[in-house]
Every structure is written in C-alpha cells, then in structure tokens.
C-alpha positions in Angstrom: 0.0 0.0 0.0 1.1 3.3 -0.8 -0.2 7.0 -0.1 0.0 10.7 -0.3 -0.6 12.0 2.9 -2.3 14.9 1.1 -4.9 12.4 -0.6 -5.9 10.4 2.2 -5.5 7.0 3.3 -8.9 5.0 2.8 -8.2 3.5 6.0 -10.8 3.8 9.1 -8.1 4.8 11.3 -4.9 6.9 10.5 -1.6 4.8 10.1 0.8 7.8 11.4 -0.2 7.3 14.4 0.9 4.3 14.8 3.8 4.3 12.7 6.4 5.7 14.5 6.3 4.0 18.1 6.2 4.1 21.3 6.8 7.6 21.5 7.7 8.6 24.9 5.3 11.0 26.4 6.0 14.3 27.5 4.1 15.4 30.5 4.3 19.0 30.6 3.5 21.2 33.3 3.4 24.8 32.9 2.4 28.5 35.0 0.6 31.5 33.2 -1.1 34.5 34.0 -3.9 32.0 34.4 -2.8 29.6 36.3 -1.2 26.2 36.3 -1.6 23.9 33.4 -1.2 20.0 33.3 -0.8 18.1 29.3 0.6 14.8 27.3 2.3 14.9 24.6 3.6 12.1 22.9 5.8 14.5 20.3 8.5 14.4 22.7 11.8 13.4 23.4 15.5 14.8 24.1 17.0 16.2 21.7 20.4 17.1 22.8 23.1 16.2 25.8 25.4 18.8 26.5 23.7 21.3 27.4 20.7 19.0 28.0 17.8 19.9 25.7 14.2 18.4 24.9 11.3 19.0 22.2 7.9 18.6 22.4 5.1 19.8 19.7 1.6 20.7 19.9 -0.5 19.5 17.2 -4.0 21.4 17.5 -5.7 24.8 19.1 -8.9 25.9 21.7 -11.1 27.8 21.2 -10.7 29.9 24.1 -6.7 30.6 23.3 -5.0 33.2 20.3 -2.9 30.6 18.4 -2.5 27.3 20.3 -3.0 25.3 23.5 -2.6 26.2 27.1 0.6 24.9 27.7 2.2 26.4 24.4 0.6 29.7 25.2 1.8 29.8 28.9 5.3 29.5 27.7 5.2 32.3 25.4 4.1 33.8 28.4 6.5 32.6 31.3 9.8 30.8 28.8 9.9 28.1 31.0 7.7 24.9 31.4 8.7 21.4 33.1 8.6 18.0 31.4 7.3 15.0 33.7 8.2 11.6 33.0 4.6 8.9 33.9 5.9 5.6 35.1 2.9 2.3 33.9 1.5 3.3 37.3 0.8 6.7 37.0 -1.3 6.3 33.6 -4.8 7.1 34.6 -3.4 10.3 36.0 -1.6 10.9 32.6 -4.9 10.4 30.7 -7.0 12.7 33.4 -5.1 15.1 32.6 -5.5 15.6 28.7 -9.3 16.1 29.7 -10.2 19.9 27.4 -10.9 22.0 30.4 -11.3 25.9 29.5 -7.9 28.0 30.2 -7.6 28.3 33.6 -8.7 25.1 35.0 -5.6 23.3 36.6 -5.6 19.8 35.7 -3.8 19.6 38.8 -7.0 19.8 40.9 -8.8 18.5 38.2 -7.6 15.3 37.9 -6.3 15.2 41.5 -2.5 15.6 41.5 -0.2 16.2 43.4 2.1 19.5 42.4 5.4 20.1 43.7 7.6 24.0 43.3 10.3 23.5 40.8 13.7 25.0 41.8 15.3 26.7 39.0 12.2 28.1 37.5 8.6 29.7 38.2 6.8 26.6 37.8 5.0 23.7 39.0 6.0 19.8 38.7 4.2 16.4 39.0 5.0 15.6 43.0 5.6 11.8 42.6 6.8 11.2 38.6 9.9 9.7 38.2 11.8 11.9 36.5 11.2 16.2 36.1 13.4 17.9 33.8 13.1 21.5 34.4 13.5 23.8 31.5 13.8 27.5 29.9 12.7 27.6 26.7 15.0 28.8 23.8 12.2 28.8 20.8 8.9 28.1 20.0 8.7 27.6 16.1 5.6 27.6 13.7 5.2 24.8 12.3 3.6 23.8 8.6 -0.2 23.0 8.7 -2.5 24.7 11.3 -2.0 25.7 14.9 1.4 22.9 14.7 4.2 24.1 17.2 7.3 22.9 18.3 8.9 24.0 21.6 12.6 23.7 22.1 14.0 24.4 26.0 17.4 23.8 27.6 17.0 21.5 30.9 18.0 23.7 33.6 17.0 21.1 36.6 16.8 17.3 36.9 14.4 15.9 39.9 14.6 11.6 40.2 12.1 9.9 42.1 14.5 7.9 44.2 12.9 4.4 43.9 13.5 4.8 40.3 17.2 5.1 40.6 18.3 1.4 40.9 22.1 0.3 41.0 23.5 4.0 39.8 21.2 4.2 37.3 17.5 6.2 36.7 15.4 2.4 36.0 11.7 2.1 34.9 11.7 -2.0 34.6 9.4 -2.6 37.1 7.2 -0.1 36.9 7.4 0.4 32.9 8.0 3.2 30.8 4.5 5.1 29.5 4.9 5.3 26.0 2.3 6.3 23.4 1.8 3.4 20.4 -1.0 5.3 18.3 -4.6 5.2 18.1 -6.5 4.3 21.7 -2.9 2.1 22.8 -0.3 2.9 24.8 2.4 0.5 26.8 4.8 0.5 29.7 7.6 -0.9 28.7 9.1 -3.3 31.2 11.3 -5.6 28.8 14.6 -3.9 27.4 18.0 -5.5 25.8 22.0 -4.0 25.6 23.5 -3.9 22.9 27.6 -2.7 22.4 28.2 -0.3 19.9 30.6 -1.9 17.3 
C-alpha cells in the first residue's frame, strides 16, 4: 500500500499514528497569568546532551486561546515549562489530565495531582513522577499545517524519584516506561535489551 498524505489513506483509522512508536510522552506542566496547566504529549523526546535539551510539539488549538494550546501559550508567556516523566503506574493520572478544560482550570485539581515547586524556575512539577526535567525555553517555532508548534528548551534542573534510581542508574523496569503506540494504545515498557556499539 502506498499513499499521499495529502490524498488520504482510505483507512478507518490513521496509520501515522501508529507508525512511528512508542513515543515517549512528554508530561508537561506549565504557569501562566492563568494559572497552572497539566498536558501529554507524545511529540516528545531529548534532543540534545550537552547542554541538555528536549522538544515537544503541539498538534491542534482551543477555542478559548490566540494561536494554540494552554501549555504552548503559557510558555510564550513565562519561557519556561517542566517536562514530567509517567511511570505504567501513573497512567490514569496521565490520561485525566489531557481532559479539554477551558484555560484556567488546573488539571492539577482536576484530575487530583499532586504539584510540587520547581527549583530553577517559576513553575510547577508532578509531586511523585519519576523523573522532572526543568527547563527555559529557547524557541517556540511555527510549524507547517495549522496551529502545529514545536517547543525547544534547555534543561536547567533534573528531579529523580529515588525508587527509580536502581544500581547508579535512573530504572523504569518494574514499573514500565509510559509510552504512546497510536490510536487508543499505549504501553509500559518493562522488557529492554544492551547492545555494544561496534
């Protein structure tokens, strides 16, 4: 099978979606002049080491914001947002919180979690993830198609939930990794392999 994107797939269900997975899911917290915001999103991932930097992309608009979503808009507002990382457990909390609540609502209190101060920057963080990367964000770019942005930020803050550092290292085996597969289907990801580089 083969398709332009631009002439539709025939399918009942989008294949993109599924295509390129798991994506790992950003859980981004953010503070505005409206309040504190709570969102997924599984356009995410790290995009650079030294200094530490991650991406994440928002792929539609409200009605009741200019240009995008909460969490987009709150960091044109603030420049800094933090990026949660869900263990398996934490998934019903994860999907509470993509719930469309008008600007303003926290999904925070919405969904009933907990919020913890970050420490290098204005903003609040998932109490209890497993991992928080704080971060000030260096762009926001426009993206093609409509209300499609990226945000790029520099990770100025690491928090670990220590039961997830095992042995030296940050370790999500027993509890799984929540990653996004497409459609309605997500996984936590308890079975990994090593592999040396040749």
């Amino acid at each position: 099978m083969f398709y332009r994107p631009e002439s539709g797939h025939g399918l009942p269900h989008n294949p993109l979606n599924a295509i390129v997975a798991p994506r790992p899911i950003g859980w981004i917290s953010t503070r505005g002049r409206q309040g504190n915001n709570l969102a997924p999103y599984s356009f995410f991932n790290l995009t650079a080491y030294v200094p530490p930097q991650v991406m994440f992309a928002s792929t539609s608009s409200k009605p009741d914001r200019r240009v995008s979503k909460d969490s987009v808009e709150q960091i044109a507002e603030s420049r800094v947002f933090c990026v949660n990382i869900a263990d398996g457990a934490m998934r019903d909390q994860v999907n509470a919180s993509s719930a469309a609540h008008a600007a303003g609502v926290s999904e925070f209190e919405a969904a009933g979690i907990e919020a913890a101060e970050c420490e290098t920057i204005d903003c609040p963080r998932v109490a209890h993830a497993a991992a928080s990367l704080e971060c000030r964000a260096t762009r926001i770019l426009r993206l093609a198609g409509e209300a499609n942005y990226m945000v790029l930020g520099v990770v100025t803050g690491i928090h670990l939930r220590p039961d997830c550092v095992i042995d030296g290292r940050f370790d999500l085996h027993e509890k799984g990794w929540l990653a996004r597969m497409g459609y309605k289907d997500y996984t936590a990801t308890t079975e990994t392999f090593e592999m040396e580089r040749p």
